[in-house]
Backbone as JSON, one array per atom type, in Angstrom:
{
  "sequence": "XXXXXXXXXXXXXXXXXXXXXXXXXXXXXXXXXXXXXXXXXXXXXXXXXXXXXXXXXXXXXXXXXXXXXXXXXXXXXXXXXX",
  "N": [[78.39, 78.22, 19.53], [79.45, 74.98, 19.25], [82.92, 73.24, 18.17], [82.38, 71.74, 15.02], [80.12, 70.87, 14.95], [77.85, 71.62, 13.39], [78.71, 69.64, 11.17], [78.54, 67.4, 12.99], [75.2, 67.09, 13.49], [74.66, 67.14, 11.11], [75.65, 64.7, 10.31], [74.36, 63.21, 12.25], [71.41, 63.51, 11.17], [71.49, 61.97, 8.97], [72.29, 59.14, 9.33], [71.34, 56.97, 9.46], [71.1, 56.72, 6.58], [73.62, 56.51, 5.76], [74.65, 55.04, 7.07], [73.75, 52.41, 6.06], [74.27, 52.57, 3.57], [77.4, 53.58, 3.63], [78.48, 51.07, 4.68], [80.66, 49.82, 8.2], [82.29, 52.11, 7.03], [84.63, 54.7, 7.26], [83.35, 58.21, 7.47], [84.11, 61.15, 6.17], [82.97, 64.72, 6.56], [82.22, 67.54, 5.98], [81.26, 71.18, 6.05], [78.79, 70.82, 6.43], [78.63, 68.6, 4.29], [78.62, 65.37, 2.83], [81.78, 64.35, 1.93], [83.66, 62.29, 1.61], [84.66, 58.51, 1.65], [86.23, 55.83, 3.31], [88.21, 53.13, 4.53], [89.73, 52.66, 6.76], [90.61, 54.63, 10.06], [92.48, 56.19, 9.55], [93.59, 56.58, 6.83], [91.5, 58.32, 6.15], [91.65, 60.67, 7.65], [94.28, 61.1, 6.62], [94.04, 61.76, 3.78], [91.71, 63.97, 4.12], [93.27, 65.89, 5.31], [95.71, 65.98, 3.65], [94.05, 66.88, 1.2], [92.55, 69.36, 2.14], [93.97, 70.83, 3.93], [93.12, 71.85, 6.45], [92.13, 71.91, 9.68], [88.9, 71.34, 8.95], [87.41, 69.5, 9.06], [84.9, 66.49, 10.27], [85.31, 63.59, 11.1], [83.31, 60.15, 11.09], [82.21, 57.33, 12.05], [80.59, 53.94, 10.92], [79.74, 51.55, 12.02], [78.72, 47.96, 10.95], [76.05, 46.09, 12.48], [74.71, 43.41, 13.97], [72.15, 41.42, 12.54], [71.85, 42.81, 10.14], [71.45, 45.4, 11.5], [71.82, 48.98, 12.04], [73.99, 51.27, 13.53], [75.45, 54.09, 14.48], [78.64, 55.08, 15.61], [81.01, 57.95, 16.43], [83.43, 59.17, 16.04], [85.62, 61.65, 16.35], [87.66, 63.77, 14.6], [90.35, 65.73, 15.37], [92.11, 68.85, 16.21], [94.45, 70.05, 18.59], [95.89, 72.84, 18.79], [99.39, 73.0, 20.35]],
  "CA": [[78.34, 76.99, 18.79], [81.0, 74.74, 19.31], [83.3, 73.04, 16.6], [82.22, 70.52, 14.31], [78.64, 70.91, 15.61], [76.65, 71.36, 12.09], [79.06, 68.52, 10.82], [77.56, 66.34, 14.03], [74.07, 67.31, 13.28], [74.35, 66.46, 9.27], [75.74, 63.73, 10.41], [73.18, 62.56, 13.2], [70.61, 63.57, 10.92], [71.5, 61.06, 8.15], [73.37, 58.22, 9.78], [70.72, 55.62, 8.97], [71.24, 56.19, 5.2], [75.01, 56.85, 5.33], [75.83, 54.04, 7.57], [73.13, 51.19, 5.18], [75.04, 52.71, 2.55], [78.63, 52.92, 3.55], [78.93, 49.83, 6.3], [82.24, 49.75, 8.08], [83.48, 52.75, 6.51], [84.75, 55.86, 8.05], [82.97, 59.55, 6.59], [84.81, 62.52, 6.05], [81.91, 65.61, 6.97], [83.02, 69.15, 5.84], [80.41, 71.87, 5.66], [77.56, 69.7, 6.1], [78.55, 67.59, 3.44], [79.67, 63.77, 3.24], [83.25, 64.16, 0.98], [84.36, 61.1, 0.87], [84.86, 57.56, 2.76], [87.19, 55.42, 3.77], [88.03, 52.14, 4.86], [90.16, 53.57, 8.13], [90.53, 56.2, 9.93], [93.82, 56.74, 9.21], [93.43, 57.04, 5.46], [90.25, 59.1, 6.01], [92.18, 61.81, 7.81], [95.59, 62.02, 5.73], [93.4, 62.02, 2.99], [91.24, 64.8, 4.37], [94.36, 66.85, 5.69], [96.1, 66.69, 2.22], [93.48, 67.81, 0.67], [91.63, 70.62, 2.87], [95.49, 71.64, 4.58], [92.92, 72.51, 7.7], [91.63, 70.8, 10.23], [87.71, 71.87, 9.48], [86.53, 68.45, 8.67], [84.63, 65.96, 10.45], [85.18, 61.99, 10.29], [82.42, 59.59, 11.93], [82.82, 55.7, 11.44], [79.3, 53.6, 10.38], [79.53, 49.98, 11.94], [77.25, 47.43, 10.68], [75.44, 45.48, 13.79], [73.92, 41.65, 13.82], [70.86, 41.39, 11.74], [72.17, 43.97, 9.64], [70.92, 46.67, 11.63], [73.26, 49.67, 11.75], [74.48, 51.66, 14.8], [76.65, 54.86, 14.07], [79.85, 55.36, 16.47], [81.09, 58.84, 16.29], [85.0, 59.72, 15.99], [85.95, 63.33, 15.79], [89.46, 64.35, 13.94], [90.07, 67.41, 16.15], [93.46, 68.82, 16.56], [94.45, 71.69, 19.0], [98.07, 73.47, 18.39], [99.82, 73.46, 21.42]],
  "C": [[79.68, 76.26, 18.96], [81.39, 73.91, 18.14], [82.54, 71.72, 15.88], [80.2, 70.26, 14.97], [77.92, 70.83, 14.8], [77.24, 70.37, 11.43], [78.16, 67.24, 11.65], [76.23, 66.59, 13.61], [73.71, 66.68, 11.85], [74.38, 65.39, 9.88], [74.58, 62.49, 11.23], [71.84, 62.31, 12.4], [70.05, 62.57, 9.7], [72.2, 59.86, 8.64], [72.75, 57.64, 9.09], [70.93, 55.28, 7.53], [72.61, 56.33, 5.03], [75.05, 55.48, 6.2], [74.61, 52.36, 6.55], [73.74, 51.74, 3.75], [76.42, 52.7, 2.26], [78.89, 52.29, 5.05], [80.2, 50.0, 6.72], [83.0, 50.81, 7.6], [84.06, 54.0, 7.64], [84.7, 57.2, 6.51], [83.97, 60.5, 7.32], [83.4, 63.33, 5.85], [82.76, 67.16, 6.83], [81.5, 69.65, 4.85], [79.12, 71.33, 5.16], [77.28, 68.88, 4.94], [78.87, 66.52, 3.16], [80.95, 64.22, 1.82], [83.82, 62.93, 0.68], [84.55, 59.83, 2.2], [85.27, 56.85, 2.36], [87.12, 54.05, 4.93], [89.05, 52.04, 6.24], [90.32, 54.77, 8.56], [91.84, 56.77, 9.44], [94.02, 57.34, 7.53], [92.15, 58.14, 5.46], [90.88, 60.58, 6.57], [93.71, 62.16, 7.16], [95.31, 61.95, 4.7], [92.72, 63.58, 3.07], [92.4, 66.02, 4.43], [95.2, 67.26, 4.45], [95.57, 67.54, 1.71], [92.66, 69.31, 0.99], [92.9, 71.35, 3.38], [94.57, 72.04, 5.65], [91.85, 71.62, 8.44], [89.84, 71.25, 10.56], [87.31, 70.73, 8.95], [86.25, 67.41, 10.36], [85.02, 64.15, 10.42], [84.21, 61.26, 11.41], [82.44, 58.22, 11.07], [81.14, 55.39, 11.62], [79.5, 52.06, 10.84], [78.28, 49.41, 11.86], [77.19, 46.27, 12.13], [74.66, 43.97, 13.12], [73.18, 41.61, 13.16], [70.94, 42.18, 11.26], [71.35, 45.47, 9.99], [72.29, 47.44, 12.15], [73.41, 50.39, 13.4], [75.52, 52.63, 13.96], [77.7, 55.51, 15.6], [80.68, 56.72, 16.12], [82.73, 59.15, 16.52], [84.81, 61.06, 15.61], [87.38, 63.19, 15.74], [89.19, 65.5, 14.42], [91.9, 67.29, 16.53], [93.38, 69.95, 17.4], [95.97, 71.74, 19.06], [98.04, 73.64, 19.61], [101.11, 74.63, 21.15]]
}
């Protein structure tokens, strides 16, 4: 299994109501659950990182599209220690 894989899957599996519910935002995804969102990514991951201290979360951004139909664009927060 590779990382962040049942995060991607929650996530895939609900976009349509996470992204007609938070437009524009960026989700935080930890343990197949939405935690919290955010109006960049930048606040969405030193938010996340404070609070978790590890890098097992998810973030995936929700833009809203023309005729308010949605489209979800997929960011991963992934760190590797060199």
């Amino acid at each position: 299994m590779y990382p962040y894989q049942k995060e991607i899957w929650f996530f895939l599996d609900h976009k349509e109501a996470f992204c007609t519910r938070y437009p524009n935002k960026y989700l935080v995804i930890r343990n197949r659950t939405l935690v919290g969102h955010f109006d960049s990514y930048a606040e969405a991951f030193s938010a996340s990182i404070s609070k978790y201290q590890r890098f097992d979360f998810y973030v995936a951004y929700c833009p809203v599209l023309a005729a308010g139909l949605t489209s979800a664009k997929v960011k991963v927060a992934r760190y590797q220690k060199r």
